[in-house]
N, C-alpha and C positions, 0 to 999 in steps of 0.2 A: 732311385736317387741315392750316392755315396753321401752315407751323411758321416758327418764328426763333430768331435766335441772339443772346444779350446777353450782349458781355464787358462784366467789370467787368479795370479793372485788376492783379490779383493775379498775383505770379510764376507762378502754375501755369500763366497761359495762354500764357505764352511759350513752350508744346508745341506749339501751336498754328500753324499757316501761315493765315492772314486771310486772301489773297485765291482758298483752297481753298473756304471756309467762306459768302464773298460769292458765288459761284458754286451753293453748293446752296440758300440762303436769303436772306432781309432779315436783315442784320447791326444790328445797336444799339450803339452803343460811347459813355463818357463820357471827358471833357476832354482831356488830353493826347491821346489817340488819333489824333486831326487830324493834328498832325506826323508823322504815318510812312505814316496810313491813313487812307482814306474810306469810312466807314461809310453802310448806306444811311440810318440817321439817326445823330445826335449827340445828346449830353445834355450840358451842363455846369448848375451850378446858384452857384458858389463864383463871387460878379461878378467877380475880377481874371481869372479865367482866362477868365469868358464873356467879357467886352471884349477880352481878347488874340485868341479866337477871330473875335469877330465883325469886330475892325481890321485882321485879317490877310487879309479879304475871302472866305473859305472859307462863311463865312452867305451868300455870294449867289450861289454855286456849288453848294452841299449842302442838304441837311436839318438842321437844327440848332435844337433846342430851348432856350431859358434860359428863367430866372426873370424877369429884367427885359431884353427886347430892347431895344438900341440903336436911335435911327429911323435906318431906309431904309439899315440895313445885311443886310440878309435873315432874321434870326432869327423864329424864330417864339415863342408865349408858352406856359411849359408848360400841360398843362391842369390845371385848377382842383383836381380831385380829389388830382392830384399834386403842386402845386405849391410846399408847403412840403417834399417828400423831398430826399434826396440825390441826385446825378446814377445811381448804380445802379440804387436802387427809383424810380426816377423813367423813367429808361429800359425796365425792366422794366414799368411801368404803362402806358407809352406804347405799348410792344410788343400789350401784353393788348388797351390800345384799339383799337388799329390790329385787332384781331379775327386777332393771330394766336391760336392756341390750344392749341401745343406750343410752348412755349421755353423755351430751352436757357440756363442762366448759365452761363458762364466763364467764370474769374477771378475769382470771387465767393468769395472767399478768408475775408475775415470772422475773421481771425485774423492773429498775426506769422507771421515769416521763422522757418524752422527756429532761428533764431540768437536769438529772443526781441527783434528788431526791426519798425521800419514797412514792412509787406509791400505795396508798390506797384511796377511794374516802372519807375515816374518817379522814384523818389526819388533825389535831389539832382539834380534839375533845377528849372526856374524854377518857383513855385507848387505847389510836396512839399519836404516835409517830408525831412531828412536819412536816410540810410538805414540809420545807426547809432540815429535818434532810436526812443522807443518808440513800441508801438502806440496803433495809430488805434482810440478806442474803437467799435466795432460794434453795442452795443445798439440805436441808432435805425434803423439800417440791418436790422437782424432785423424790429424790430417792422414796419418800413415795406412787406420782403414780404413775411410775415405779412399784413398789410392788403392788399396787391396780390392776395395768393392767394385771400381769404377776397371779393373783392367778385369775383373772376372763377372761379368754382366749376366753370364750364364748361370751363375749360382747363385742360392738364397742364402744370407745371413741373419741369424737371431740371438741378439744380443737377450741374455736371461737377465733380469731384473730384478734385484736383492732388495733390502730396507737402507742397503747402503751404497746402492746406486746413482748415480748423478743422471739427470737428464741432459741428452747432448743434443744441441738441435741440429747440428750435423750430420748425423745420423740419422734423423727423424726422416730425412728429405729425399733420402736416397731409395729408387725405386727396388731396389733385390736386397735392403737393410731393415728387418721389422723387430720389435721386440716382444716379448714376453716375460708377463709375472713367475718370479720363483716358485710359487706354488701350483702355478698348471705347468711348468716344465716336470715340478716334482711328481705332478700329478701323470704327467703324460707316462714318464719313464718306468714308474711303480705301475702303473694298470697298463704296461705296454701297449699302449695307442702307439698311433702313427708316428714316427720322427718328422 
């Protein structure tokens, strides 16, 4: 089974060491990401940040998906099915096409900060939202995978589970949507058990 790994931004996944994680699989990662890491693909979908991504010449170096590519700076155009989601369920989609058929979200937080604020490990940097500010509403982003999971029936997804995870009952319900605690993913990847 083609497995992957799609963070999403959320504190929880700063448990996480990325270039542990690019070494067992195709990595997935949305916007700020680029700055620290290179994922084997990118998602942004919010245009200030795709054009920062794309002018900073990293679209013609990487894999990198947007909504509206810049010409002849490398980007590519998301696919149609996905094209109106957020950079998460849109990354996740892309994952599913690419025919992987185990993958993994991290950071897929989908809730605030233990503190009842905006849970992104960017915030207060250029293009996030303050980190005092409130949360990011998450309804479209559930229904979006929700719809990712339900057009790929044939794949499993596993949402990994932080201390700053929301529980989604959404998600709960769905037969090929399971989750798992942060510390037996960590546990699984470190003593390389099974994906």
């Amino acid at each position: 089974m083609t497995v992957a790994f799609v963070l999403g931004n959320g504190q929880s996944r700063d448990a996480l060491d990325l270039t542990q994680l690019i070494k067992l699989a195709p990595v997935y990662g949305c916007n700020a990401l680029f700055r620290e890491f290179a994922p084997s693909v990118l998602v942004s979908t919010d245009a200030p940040i795709s054009r920062a991504i794309q002018e900073s010449g990293y679209s013609k170096k990487n894999v990198h998906y947007t909504r509206k590519p810049l010409p002849d700076l490398g980007a590519q155009r998301i696919p149609q099915q996905y094209y109106g989601f957020s950079s998460g369920p849109a990354a996740v989609g892309i994952a599913a096409v690419d025919r992987c058929r185990k993958i993994y979200l991290i950071g897929f937080d989908l809730g605030p900060t233990r503190t009842g604020h905006f849970n992104n490990i960017y915030a207060d940097s250029e293009f996030y939202k303050k980190s005092s500010a409130t949360p990011t509403f998450t309804g479209n982003w559930v229904r979006q995978l929700v719809t990712v999971a339900r057009d790929f029936p044939q794949a499993q997804f596993v949402r990994v589970k932080g201390s700053t995870t929301a529980d989604i009952p959404e998600l709960v319900n769905l037969p090929n949507f399971a989750h798992m605690d942060m510390v037996d993913f960590i546990d699984r990847i470190n003593n390389t058990k099974d994906l």
